[in-house]
C-alpha positions as CSV (number, residue, x, y, z in Angstrom):
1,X,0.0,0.0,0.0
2,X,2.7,2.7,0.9
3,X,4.5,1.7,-2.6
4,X,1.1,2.7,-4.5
5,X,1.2,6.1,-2.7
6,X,4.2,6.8,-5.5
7,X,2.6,5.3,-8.4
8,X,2.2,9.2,-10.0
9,X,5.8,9.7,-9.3
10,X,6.5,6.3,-11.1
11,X,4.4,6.4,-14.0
12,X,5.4,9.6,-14.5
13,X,9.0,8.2,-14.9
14,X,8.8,5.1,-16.0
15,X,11.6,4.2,-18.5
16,X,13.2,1.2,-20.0
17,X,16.9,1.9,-19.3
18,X,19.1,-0.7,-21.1
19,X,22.4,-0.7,-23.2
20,X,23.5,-3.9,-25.0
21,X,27.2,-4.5,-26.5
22,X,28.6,-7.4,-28.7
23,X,26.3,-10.0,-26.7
24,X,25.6,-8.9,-23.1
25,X,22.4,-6.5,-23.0
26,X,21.8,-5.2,-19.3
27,X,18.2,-3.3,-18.4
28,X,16.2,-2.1,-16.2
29,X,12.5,-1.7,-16.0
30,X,12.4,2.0,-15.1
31,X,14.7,4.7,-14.1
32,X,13.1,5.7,-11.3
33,X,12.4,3.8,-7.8
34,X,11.1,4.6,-4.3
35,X,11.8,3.1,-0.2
36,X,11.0,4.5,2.3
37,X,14.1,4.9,5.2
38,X,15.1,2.1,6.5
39,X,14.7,-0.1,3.3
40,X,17.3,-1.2,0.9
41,X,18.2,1.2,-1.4
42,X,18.3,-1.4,-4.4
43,X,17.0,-2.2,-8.1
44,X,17.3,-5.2,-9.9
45,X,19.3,-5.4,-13.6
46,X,17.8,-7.6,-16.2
47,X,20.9,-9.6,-17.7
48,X,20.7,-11.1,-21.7
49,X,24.2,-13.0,-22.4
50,X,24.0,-14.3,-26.0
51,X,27.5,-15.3,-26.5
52,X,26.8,-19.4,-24.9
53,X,29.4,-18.6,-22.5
54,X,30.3,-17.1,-19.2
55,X,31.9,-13.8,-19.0
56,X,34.1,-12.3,-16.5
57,X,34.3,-8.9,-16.2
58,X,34.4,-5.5,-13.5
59,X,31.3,-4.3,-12.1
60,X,31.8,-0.5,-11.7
61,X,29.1,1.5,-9.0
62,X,29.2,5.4,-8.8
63,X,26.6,6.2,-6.5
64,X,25.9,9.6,-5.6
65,X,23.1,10.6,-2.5
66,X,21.7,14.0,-1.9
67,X,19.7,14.4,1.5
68,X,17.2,16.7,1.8
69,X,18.6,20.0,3.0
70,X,22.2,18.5,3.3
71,X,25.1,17.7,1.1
72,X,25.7,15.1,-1.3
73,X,28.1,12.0,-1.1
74,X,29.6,10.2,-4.0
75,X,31.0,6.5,-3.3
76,X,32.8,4.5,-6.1
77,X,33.3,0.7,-6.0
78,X,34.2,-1.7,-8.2
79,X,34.1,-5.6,-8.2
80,X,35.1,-8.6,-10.4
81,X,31.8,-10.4,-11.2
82,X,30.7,-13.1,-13.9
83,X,27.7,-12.9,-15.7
84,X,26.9,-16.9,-16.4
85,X,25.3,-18.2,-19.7
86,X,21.9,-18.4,-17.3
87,X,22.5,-15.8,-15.4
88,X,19.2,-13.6,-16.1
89,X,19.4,-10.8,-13.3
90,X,21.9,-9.0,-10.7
91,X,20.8,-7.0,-8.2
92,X,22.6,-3.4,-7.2
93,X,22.3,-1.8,-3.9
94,X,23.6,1.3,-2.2
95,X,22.5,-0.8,1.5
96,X,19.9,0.4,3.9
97,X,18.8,3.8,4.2
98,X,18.8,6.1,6.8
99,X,17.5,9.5,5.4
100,X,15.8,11.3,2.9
101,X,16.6,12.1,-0.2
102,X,17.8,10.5,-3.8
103,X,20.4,8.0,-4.5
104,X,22.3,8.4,-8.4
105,X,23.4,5.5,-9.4
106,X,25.9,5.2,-12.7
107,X,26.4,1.5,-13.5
108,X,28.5,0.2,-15.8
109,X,30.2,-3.5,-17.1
110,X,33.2,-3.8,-18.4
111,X,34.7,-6.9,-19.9
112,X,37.1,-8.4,-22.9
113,X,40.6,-8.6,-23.6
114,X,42.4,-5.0,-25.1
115,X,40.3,-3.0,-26.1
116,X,37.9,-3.7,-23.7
117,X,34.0,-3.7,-24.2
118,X,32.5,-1.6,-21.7
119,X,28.6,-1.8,-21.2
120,X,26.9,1.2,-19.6
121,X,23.1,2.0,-18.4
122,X,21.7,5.5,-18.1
123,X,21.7,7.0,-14.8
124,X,18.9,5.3,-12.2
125,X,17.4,7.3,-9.3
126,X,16.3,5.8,-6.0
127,X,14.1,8.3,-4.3
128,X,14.1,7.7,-0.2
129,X,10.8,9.3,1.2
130,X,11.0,9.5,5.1
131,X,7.7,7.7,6.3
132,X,4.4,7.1,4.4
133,X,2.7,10.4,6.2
134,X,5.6,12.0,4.1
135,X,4.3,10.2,0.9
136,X,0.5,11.5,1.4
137,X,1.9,14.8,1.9
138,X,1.2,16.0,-1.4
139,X,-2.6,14.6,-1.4
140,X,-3.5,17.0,1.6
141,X,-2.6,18.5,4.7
142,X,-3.5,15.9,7.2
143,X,-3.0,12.1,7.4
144,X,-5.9,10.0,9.2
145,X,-6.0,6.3,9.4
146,X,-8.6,3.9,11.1
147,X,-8.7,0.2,11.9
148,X,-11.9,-1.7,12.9
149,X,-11.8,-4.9,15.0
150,X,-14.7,-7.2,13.9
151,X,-15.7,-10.3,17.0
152,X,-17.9,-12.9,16.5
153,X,-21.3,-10.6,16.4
154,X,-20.0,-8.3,13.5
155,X,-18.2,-5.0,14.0
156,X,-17.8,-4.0,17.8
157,X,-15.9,-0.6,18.0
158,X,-13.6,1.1,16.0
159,X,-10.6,3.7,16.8
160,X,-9.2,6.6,14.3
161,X,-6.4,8.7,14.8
162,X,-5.5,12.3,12.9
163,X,-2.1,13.9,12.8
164,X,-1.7,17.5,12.3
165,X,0.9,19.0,10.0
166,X,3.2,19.9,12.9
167,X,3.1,16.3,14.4
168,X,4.5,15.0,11.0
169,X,6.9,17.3,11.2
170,X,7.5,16.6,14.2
171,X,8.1,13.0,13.6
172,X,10.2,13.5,10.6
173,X,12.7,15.6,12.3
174,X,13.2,12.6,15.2
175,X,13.5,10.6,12.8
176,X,16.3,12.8,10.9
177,X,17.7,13.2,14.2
178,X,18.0,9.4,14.8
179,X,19.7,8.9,11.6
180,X,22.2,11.2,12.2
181,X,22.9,9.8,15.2
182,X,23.7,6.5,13.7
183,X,25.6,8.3,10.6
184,X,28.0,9.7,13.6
185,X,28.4,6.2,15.3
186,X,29.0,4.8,12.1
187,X,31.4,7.3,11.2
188,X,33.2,7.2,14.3
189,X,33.4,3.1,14.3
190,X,34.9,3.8,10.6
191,X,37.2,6.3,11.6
192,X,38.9,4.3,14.5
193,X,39.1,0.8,12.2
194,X,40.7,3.2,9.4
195,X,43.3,5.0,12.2
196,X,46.2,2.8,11.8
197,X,45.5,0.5,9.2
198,X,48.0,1.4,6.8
199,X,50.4,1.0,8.9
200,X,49.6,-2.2,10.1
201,X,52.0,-5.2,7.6
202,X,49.2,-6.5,5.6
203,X,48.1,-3.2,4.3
204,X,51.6,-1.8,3.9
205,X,52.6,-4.5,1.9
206,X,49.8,-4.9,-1.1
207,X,50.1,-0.7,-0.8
208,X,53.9,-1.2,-1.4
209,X,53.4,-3.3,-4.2
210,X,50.2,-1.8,-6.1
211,X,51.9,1.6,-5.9
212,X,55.3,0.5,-7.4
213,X,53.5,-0.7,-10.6
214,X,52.1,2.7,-10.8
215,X,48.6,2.4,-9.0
216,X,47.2,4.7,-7.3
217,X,44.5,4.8,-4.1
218,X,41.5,6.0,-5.3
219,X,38.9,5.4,-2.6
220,X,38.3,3.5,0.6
221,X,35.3,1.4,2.2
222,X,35.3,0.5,6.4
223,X,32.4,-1.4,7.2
224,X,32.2,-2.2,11.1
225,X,31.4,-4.6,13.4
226,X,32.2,-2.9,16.6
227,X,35.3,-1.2,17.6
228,X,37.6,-3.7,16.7
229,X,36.3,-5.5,14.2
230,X,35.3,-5.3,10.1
231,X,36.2,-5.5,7.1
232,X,37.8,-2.7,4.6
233,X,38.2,-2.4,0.9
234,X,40.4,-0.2,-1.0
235,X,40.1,0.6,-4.5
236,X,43.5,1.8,-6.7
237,X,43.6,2.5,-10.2
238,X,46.9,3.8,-12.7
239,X,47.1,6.2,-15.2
240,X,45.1,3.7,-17.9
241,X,42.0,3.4,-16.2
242,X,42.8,0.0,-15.0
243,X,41.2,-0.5,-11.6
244,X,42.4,-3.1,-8.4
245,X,40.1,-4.2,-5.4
246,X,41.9,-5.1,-2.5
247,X,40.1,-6.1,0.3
248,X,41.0,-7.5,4.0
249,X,39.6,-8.2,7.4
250,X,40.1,-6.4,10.5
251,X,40.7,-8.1,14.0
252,X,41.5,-7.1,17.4
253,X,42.0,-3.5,15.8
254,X,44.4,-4.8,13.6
255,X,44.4,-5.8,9.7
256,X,43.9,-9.9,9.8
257,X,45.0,-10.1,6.3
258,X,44.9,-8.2,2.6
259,X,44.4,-9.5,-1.0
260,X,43.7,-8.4,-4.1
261,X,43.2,-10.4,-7.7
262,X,43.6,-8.7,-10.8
263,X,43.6,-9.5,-15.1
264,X,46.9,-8.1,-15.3
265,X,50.4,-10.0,-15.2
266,X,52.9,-9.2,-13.1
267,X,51.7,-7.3,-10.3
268,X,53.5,-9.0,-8.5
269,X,56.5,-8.5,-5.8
270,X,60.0,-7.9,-7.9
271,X,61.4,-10.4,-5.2
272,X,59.0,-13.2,-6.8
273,X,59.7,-12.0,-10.6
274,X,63.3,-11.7,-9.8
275,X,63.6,-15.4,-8.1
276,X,65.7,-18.1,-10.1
277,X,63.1,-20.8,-9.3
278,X,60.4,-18.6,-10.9
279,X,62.3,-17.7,-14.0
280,X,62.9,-21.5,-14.7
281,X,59.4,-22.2,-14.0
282,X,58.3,-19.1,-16.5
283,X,60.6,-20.3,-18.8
284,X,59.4,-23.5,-19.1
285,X,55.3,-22.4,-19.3
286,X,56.5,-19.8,-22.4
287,X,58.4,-22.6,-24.6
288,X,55.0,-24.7,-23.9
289,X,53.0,-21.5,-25.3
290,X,51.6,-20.1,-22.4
291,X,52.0,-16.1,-21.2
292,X,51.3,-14.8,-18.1
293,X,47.8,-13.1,-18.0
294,X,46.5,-12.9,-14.1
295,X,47.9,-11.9,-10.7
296,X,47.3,-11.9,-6.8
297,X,48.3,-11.9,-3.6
298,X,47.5,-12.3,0.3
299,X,48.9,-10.9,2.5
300,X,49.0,-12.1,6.4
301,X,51.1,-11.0,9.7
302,X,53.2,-14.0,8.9
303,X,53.3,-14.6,5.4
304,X,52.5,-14.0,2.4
305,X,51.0,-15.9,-1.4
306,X,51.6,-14.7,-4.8
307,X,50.4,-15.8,-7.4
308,X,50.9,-15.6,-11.5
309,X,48.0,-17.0,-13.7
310,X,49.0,-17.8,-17.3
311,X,47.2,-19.4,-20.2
312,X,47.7,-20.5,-23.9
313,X,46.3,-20.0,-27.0
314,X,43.5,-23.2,-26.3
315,X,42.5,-21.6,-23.3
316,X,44.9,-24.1,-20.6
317,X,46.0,-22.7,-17.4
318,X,49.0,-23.2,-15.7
319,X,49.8,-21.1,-11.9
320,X,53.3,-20.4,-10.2
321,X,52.3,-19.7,-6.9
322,X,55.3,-18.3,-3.9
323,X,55.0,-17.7,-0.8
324,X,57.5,-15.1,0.8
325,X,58.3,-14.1,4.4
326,X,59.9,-10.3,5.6
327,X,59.9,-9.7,1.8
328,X,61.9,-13.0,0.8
329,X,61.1,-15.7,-1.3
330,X,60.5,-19.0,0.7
331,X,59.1,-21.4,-2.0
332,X,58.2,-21.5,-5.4
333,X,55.8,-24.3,-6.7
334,X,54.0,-24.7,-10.5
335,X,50.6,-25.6,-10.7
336,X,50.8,-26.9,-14.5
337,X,47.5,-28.1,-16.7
338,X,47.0,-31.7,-16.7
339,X,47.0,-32.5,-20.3
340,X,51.2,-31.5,-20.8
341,X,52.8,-33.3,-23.1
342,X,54.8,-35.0,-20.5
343,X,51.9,-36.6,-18.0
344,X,50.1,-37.1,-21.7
345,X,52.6,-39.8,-22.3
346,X,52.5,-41.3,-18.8
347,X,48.3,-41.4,-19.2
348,X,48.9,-42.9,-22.4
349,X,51.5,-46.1,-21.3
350,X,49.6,-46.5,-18.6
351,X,46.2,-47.0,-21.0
352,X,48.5,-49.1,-23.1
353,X,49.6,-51.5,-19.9
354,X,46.1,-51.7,-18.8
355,X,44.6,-52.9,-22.0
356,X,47.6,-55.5,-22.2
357,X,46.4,-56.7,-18.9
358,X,42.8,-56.6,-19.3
359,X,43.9,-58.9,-22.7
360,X,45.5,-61.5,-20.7
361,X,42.5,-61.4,-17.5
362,X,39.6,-61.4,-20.4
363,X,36.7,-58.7,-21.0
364,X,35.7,-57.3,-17.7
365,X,32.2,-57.5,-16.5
366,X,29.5,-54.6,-18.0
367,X,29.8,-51.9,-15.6
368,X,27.2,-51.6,-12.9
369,X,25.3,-48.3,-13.8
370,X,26.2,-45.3,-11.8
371,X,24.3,-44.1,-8.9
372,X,23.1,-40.7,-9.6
373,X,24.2,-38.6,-5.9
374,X,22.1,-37.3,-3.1
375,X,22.4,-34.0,-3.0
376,X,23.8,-32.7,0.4
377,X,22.2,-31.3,3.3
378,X,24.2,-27.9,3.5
379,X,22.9,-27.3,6.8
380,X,24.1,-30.8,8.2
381,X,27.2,-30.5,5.9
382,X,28.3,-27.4,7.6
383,X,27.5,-29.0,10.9
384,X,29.2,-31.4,10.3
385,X,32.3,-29.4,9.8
386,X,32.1,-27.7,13.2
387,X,31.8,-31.0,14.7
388,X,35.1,-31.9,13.0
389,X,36.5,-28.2,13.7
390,X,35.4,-29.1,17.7
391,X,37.0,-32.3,16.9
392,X,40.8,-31.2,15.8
393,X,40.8,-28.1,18.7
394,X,40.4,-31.3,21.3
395,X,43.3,-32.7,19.8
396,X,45.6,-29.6,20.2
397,X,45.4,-28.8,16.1
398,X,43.7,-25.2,17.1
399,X,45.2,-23.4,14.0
400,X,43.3,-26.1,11.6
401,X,40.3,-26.2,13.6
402,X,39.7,-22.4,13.3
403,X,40.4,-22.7,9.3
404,X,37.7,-25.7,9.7
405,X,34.9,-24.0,11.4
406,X,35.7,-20.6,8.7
407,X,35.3,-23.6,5.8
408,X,31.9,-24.6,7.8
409,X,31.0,-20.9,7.5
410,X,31.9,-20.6,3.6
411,X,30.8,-24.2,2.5
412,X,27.2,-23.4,4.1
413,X,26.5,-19.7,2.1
414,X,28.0,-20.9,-0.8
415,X,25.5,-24.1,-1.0
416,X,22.5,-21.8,0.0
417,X,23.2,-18.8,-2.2
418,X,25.6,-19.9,-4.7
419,X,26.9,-22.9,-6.8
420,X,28.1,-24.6,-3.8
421,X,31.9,-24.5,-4.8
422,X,34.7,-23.5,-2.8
423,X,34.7,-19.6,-2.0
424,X,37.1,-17.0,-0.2
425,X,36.2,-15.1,2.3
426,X,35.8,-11.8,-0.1
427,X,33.6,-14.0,-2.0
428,X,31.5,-15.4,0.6
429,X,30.6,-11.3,1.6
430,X,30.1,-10.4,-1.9
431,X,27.6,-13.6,-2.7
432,X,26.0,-12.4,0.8
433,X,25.4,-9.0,-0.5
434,X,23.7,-9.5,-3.9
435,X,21.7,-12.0,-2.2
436,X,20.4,-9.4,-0.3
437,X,21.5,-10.5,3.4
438,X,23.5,-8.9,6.1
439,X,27.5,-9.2,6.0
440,X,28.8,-7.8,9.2
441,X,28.3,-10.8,11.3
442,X,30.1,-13.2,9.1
443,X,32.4,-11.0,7.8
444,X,33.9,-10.8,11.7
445,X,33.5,-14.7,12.0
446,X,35.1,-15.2,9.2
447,X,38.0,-12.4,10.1
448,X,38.4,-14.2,13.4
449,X,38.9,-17.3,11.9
450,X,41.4,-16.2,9.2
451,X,43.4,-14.3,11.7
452,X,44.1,-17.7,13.6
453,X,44.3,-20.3,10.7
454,X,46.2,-17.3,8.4
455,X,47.5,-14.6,10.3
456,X,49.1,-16.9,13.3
457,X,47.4,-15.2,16.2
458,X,47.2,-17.5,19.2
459,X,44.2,-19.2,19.4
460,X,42.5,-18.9,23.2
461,X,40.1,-21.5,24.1
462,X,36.8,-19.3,25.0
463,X,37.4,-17.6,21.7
464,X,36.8,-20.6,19.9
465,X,33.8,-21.6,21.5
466,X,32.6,-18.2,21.1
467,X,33.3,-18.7,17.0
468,X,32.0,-22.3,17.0
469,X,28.8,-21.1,18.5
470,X,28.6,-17.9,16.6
471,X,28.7,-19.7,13.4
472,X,26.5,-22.4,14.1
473,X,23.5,-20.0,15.4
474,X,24.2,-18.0,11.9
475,X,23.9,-21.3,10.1
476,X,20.5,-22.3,12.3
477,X,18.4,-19.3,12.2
478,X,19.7,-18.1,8.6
């Protein structure tokens, strides 16, 4: 009923909005949408992807907000996303609202090899009324509502209220007061997590690296848990336009970890390029075709992973990943594709010896037909997990039984909101957001966990039980 009270603003805007570019067409419905506060301020984007394939690509949000009687805020972000051959719709959102006024959002998707394709929708407006007396406004100067309560001998009594002009008024500016009350807490909580954090070794070192290949930081995102705890997300971008994400968890008012991931080679540590066991490895995947295309890293208090994605011309991957520790290379290990020419030949004597055994046994019996899987309960399979994850702590292995219970946390959303494959941490957040459900509380579980099984910080027996119970009454009442 409230949403009717903006049809007029609606039809008066209604609008197809949609931009389509060698395949992927993206549209929405109308360029204009209302909430009142407290609601989501969020649209959904109709997604056509005629190439038969899936496509990876950047997600880039500008969203501008302009309260009523204040100043406007603009807040950039940018995320890797793919748009699946099925995939028919995403869903953007600026989070709950807490004022008046109008969101701007500019949208675009960007995707492809050099020169990229870039995909971009006209601007969309997300008007936040202030309560539903605020809506009648225009339709006269007083609101009235009535409600009758009907027993069993027909209508007994009925009660009606009226509230003047200056009582809405009145409630709008508690409300406005309230909000900005909670913008100030907020912004304080964000303002305390953010004191420090480049300084802390995570941070400093993916800064130290992103800025030496020539990016620069572009714009930051705190989100809190409580004084101590969140997340953050810092956005970099170099003179070409090309953009990186890293993101990280906060923990005891410290940064747990950092990571980014980005399409371009060799951003990447000049200790890892420069190592002799990476050069021979690099070597090797170029006379075999491939080049080096991807890069990433995590960071931790301990240590850190690098890695270098590269592919050939029919689309095979190959990985050197190192790890490195006070800014020296410990190890270097190749994750090559499993069709090389070298296990190739090993597949195909080992076919070859079967065969000549199978020759001298005689024709094996028809196969049995296989049994098609029961799918699994992801509740009870994440149970499951923080049994084992109670389990391993018993036995003294607390550093694998916090990474146990954070696999609980991720194997659960990704099975109820995604595909059900593995997922990191950023991933898990990110599947949690378009899905339209509350991060903070498992983006600090899943901090806390990472900053035992990652970071190295000593595990303590109540905290455990604290996580262990924390993430089991998210996976219960979710």
């Amino acid at each position: 009923m409230r949403r009717l009270l903006l049809l007029p603003l609606l039809i008066a805007a209604v609008c197809v909005a949609s931009v389509a570019a060698a395949g992927i067409t993206l549209s929405t419905g109308q360029s204009d949408y209302a909430v009142l506060v407290g609601e989501e301020a969020a649209f959904p984007i109709a997604v056509e992807n005629t190439f038969g394939a899936d496509v990876t690509g950047v997600l880039a949000r500008n969203v501008r907000f302009v309260p009523e009687g204040g100043e406007a805020a603009t807040h950039s972000q940018s995320r890797a996303i793919t748009l699946f051959s099925d995939t028919r719709e995403i869903t953007v959102s600026a989070g709950p609202t807490v004022m008046p006024g109008t969101f701007f959002f500019d949208i675009a998707f960007e995707y492809g090899n050099a020169p990229r394709t870039r995909v971009v929708l006209p601007e969309i407006r997300v008007h936040v009324a202030g309560s539903a007396a605020e809506e009648e406004g225009e339709q006269g100067p007083q609101v009235s509502s009535a409600s009758t309560e009907a027993g069993s001998g027909g209508a007994q009594g009925g009660t009606s209220s009226t509230r003047q002009p200056g009582q809405i008024m009145q409630d709008t500016g508690s409300l406005r007061e309230q909000a900005a009350r909670e913008q100030d807490r907020m912004q304080a909580l964000r303002s305390g997590l953010l004191a420090g954090l480049d300084d802390d070794p995570p941070v400093r070192e993916i800064h130290a690296v992103l800025t030496s290949r020539g990016y620069t930081r572009v714009a930051a995102t705190i989100n809190p848990v409580d004084e101590a705890t969140g997340s953050f997300s810092f956005e970099y971008r170099n003179g070409a336009g090309d953009t990186v994400r890293a993101e990280g968890a906060v923990v005891n008012g410290s940064a747990a970890y950092a990571a980014y991931a980005t399409e371009k080679s060799l951003v990447v540590p000049d200790a890892v390029t420069a190592n002799e066991t990476y050069k021979r490895y690099a070597g090797e995947l170029a006379d075999a075709g491939f080049f080096p295309a991807t890069s990433s890293m995590n960071a931790t208090t301990s240590a850190s992973s690098v890695g270098v994605g590269f592919i050939d011309g029919q689309n095979r991957t190959a990985r050197i990943v190192a790890t490195l520790s006070g800014g020296e290379v410990r190890s270097v290990d190749i994750e090559e594709p499993s069709d090389l020419l070298p296990l190739a030949g090993a597949g195909a004597l080992c076919i070859i010896l079967l065969i000549a055994y199978l020759v001298r046994r005689g024709a094996p019996k028809a196969p049995e037909p296989p049994v098609t899987p029961i799918p699994a309960d992801s509740r009870g399979e994440a149970l499951r997990l923080l049994a084992a994850a109670r389990e391993e702590f018993d036995r003294g292995e607390r550093k694998g039984a916090y990474g146990t219970a954070g696999r609980a946390l991720r194997s659960y959303v990704s099975s109820v909101y995604g595909t059900g494959a593995e997922l990191a941490d950023g991933d898990v957040l990110r599947l949690l957001e378009e899905s339209g459900r509350e991060t903070g509380a498992a983006s600090s579980l899943l901090g806390r966990c990472a900053a035992v099984s990652y970071a190295g910080s000593p595990p303590l027996d109540e905290g455990f039980r604290a996580v262990v119970g924390e993430i089991e009454a998210f996976i219960r009442r979710d």
